[in-house]
N, C-alpha and C positions, 0 to 999 in steps of 0.2 A: 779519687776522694779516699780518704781515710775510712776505713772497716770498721773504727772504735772511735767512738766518740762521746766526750765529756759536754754536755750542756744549761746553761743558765737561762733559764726563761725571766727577764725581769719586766716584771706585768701585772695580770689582773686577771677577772674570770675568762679573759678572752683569748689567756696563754693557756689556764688552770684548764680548759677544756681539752690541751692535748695529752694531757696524761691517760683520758679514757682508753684510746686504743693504740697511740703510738708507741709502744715499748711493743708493747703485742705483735703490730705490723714490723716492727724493727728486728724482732726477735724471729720472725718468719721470713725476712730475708738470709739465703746463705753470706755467711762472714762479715756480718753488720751487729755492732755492737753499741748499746747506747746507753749509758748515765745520763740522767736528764733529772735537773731540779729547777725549781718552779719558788720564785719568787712572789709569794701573791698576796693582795690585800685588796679585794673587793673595788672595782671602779677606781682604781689608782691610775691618775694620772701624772702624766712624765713632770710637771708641778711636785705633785707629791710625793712622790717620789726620794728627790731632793731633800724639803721638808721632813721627811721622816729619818733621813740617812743622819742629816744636821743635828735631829734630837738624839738619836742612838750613839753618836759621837758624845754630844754633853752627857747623854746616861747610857751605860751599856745594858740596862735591864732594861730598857725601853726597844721591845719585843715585836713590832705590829704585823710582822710578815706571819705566812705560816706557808711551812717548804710543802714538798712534795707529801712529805709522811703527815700530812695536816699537824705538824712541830710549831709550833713558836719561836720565830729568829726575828734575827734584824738585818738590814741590807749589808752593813759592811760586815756581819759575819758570813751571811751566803756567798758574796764575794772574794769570799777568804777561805771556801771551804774546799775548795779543790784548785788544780791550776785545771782553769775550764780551757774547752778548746774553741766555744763558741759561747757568745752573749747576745742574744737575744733584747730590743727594746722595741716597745709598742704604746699610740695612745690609748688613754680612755676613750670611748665609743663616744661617749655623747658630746666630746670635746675634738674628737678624729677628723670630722670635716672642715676646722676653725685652724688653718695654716699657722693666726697669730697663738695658737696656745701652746706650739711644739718648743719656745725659743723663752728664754737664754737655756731653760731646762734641760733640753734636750743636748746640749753640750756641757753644762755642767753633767749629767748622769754619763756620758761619753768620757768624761776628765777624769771621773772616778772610777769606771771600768778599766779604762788604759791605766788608770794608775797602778791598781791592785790583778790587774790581768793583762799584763802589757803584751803577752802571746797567742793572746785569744782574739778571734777573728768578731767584729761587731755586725750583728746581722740585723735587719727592721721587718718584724711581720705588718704585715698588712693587715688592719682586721678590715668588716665586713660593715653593709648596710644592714640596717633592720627588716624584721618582716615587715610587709607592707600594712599589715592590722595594726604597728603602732601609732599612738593617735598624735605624734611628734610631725611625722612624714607620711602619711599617709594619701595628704593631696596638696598643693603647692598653695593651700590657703594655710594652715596647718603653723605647729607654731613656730619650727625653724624653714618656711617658705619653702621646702624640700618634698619629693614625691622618694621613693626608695631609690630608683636610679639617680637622680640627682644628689644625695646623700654617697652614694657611692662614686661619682664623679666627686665629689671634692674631696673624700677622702684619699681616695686615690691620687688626684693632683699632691694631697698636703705631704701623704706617704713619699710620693716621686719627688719632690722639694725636697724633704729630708735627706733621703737617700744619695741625692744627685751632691748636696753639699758637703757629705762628708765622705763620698766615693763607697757606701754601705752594699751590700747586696740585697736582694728583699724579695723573703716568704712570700708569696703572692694567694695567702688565702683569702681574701677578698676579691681578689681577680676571678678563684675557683668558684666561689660562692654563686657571685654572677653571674659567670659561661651555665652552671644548672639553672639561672633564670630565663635563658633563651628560649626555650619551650613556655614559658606563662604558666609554668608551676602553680596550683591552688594556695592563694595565700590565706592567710586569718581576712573577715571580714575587723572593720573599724572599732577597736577593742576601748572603746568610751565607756565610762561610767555606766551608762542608759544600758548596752551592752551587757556588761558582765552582772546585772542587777538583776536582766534576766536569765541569766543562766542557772539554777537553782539543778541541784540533784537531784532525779534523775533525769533532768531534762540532756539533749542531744548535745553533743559539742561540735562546735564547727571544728575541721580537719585541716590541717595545712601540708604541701607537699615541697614546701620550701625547706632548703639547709636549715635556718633560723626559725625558730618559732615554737613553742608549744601550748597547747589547751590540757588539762584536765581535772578530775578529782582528786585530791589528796585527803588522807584520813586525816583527822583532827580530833580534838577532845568536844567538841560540839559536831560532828558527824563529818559529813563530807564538805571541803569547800573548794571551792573553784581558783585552781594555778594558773595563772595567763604569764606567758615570757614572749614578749614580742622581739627581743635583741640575742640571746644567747642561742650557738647552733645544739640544734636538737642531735640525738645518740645518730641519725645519717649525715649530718652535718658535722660530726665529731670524727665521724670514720674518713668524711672528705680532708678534713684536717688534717689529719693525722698520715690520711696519701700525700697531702700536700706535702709536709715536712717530713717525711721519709724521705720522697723521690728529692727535694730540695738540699737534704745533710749526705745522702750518699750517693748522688749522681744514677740514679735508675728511673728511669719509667714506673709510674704509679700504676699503668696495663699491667705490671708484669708483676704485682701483688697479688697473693693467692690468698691470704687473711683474711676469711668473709665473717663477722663474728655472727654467732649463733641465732643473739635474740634481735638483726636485723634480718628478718626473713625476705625482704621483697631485695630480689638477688640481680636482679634488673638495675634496680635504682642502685646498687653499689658499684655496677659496671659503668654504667651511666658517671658516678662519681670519681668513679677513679679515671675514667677518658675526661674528665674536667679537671681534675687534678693534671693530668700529662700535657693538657694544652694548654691550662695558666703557666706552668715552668715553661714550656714552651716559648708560647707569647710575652712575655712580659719583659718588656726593656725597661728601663728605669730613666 
């Protein structure tokens, strides 16, 4: 594999999460060098993707992306801004499981990549299930008939359909996500309305020990109010990322990362995350 690498993330918060510690881990492996920018716009799906490229075409001040330096771009200038060496596409989470939502979209954003990047390798991350607390899938009555593992079986099927029809290779951080659910991980209790009504400061939060998920207080102009994220992976599920696509861009074992960041203290659970990172590249055929 290449030592030096130029990369385009075209995505959403579920790319924008690798910015936390991958350069970091990248920068602590010997003779690994990484550019990496980050095409993002909140819950963008491969739909909109398109949509927005089409506007910035008829207006070029029509801006909706914001790169890596939290900037305001547009697709076809991200696309233009380096000769990348890899491109990066993924869906929205809440659409990830629904096979019909990846199509015609995902080959028009493929026609416009090769267009403007015809030497750059096309790769598909995989994203993940949600925590089990979200009140979407939380039990197979629930509103998309999904439990978390079932959520991650279709997405996974829709991911491998992709990939298989256009011969892509594929990040497999939802694969990693998973193999840390093999233990039964503490997830968020069922984060319903009824729920978080009672959670008032300073009352206790419930914990979760899952990649995805977080509970807490955040300051506000009226005191403390209660942050629930039942989808986006938490700062140990960021650092599993971020093993994932290291070991994934430069061919290494994610065991063989010594990058423990500071303010994740429990050194166990990153060992743990990085042997989940080495055996989703491992395992994962497409």
């Amino acid at each position: 594999m290449k030592s030096s690498l130029k990369v385009l993330m075209v995505g959403n918060s579920f790319s924008l999460s690798c910015r936390t510690y991958l350069p970091d881990i990248v920068k602590s492996l010997p003779d690994c060098e990484l550019k990496l920018e980050i095409a993002y716009i909140g819950g963008c799906s491969l739909k909109r993707h398109i949509q927005e490229y089409e506007t910035s075409q008829q207006n070029p001040d029509h801006r909706p992306y914001t790169d890596i330096a939290d900037r305001p771009a547009s697709l076809p200038e991200l696309l233009k801004r380096d000769r990348w060496d890899i491109v990066s596409i993924q869906q929205a989470s809440p659409v990830s499981w629904q096979p019909a939502t990846y199509e015609p979209w995902a080959e028009q954003l493929i026609g416009l990549i090769r267009e403007t990047n015809p030497q750059a390798e096309i790769i598909v991350q995989q994203t993940w299930s949600y925590n089990a607390g979200d009140v979407r899938i939380n039990t197979l009555q629930d509103e998309w008939g999904l439990d978390q593992t079932g959520m991650f079986s279709c997405l996974d099927a829709a991911y491998r359909k992709l990939a298989r029809q256009y011969g892509f290779r594929v990040v497999p951080t939802g694969l990693a996500v998973q193999l840390t659910r093999k233990d039964s991980p503490r997830q968020l209790p069922r984060m319903d309305e009824e729920m978080k009504k009672s959670l008032v400061y300073p009352a206790a939060l419930p914990e979760t020990e899952d990649a995805a998920g977080t509970c807490r207080y955040k300051d506000s102009d009226n005191g403390k109010v209660l942050c629930v994220d039942t989808i986006h992976l938490n700062r140990y599920g960021q650092y599993l990322q971020g093993c994932v696509w290291a070991g994934f861009l430069f061919g290494i074992s994610p065991e063989a990362i010594t990058f423990d960041p500071a303010e994740l203290t429990d050194k166990a659970r990153l060992a743990k995350y990085r042997a989940a990172a080495a055996q989703a590249l491992r395992e994962y055929r497409s």
